[in-house]
Each structure stands twice: as structure tokens, then as C-alpha cells.
N, C-alpha and C positions, 0 to 999 in steps of 0.2 A: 504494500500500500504506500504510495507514494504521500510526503507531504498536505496537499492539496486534498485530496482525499480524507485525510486523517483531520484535516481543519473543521472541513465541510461535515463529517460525520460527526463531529463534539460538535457543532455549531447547532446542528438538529437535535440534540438532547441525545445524541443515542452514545453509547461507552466505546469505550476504544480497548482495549483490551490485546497484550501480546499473547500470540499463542501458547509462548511456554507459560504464563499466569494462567490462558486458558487450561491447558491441560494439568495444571497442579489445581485450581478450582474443580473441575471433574474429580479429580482423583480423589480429592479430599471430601467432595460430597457422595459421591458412591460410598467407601469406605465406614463412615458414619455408621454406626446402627439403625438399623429402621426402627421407630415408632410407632405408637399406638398412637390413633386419631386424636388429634386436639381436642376434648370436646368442645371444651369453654369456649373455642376461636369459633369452631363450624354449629354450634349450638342455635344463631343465628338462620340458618339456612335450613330448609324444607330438607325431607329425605332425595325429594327429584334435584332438588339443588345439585345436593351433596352428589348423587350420581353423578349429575350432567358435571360437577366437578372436577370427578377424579377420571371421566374421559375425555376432558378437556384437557386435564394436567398428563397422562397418557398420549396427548398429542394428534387425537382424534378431531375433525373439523366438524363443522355445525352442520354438513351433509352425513357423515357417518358416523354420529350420535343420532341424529336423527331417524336410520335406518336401523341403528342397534335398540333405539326404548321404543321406535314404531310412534316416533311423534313429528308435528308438524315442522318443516322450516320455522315458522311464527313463534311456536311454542319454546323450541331450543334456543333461540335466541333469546326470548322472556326469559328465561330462566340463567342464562349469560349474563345477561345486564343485570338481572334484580341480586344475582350471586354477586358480581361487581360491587350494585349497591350496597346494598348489606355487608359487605367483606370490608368494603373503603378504597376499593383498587378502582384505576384508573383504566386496566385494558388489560387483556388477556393472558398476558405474558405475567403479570403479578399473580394472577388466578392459578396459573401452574405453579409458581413457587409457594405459594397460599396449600397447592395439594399435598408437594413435598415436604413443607415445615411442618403442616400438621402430618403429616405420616400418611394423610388419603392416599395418597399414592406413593408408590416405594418403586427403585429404578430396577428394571427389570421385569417389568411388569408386561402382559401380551398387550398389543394395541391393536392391531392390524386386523383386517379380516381373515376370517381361520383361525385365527388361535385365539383361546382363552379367554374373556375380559375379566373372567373374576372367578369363584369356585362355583362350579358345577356350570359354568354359559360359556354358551361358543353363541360367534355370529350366525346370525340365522342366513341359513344359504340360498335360500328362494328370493333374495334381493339382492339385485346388479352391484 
């Protein structure tokens, strides 16, 4: 990343970050012991909250939450915002770290379709 680059991207709010910090931040937050669910943080938040949550923090988009709880586009994003609201996050990217700090979601977890989202569910396979 040259210069110019690296101005412009602090100038937009967003971090700059070298790769070896990035990958000693990875290291050190895998390594961590996983946690039980915050309750007191997410106590806040409906149980569909908390779902649409921890497949947000899983890294799932608001098309394939949607096909995994069989809810409307309208719906999953209601419940995006009113999580945001009630959490005190600004945007989505906070909502994933909100999943990790409380322990909702732990790394290594399935996301993807076909595997897993949680004990005993798999994606249902009659949707593209």
C-alpha cells in the first residue's frame, strides 16, 4: 500500500493496520478460551435477535440468514438494525465483534451452506 492510499484510508475512518499486527491480533484472539454467552450484554435482545446474531457474527449475509430461519429480506434486516439499536453499534462489523466478546459465536464455527450452523441443523437443501 503505497502512501496515498494509506492517507486516504485513515482519512475515511477506517484503520490501517500492518499485516504482521494483523496476524498477531488473529493469533491472539483464536487462542483465547471461548466463553459462555454474555448474558447481561445480549439480555437486551429477543431470542431471533440473538440468532440472527450469531449468523451474522458467522459471517452469513442478510440473503443466507434469510434462507436459513425461512424469513423475509424485511424481516432480517428488522432485526439487524433493532440488534444494532439495542447493542449501541453503529454497523455490522461491531455486531460481529459484539458475537465474539460475548462468546455467541466462537471461531471455528460452520457458516457456509452444508455444514452445520449449530447442534443438530444443517442448511436446509431445497433452497438455491
Amino acid at each position: 500500500m503505497d502512501l496515498r492510499q494509506a492517507i486516504r484510508t485513515v482519512a475515511l475512518g477506517d484503520a490501517l493496520l500492518a499485516p504482521e499486527g494483523s496476524r498477531a491480533l488473529i493469533e491472539a484472539f483464536i487462542t483465547r478460551s471461548p466463553k459462555e454467552p454474555d448474558a447481561r450484554r445480549l439480555k437486551v435482545l429477543t431470542l431471533r435477535e440473538r440468532e440472527v446474531l450469531t449468523l451474522v457474527g458467522r459471517g452469513l449475509s442478510n440473503i443466507e440468514i434469510r434462507r436459513q430461519l425461512f424469513l423475509s429480506p424485511a424481516t432480517v434486516k428488522t432485526h439487524v438494525n433493532r440488534s444494532m439499536a439495542k447493542l449501541g453499534v453503529r454497523d455490522r462489523a461491531q455486531l460481529v465483534v459484539i458475537g465474539y466478546e460475548s462468546g455467541l459465536v466462537r471461531p471455528g464455527e460452520a457458516s457456509g451452506p452444508g455444514e452445520a450452523s449449530g447442534p443438530g441443523e444443517t442448511w436446509p437443501k431445497r433452497f438455491p
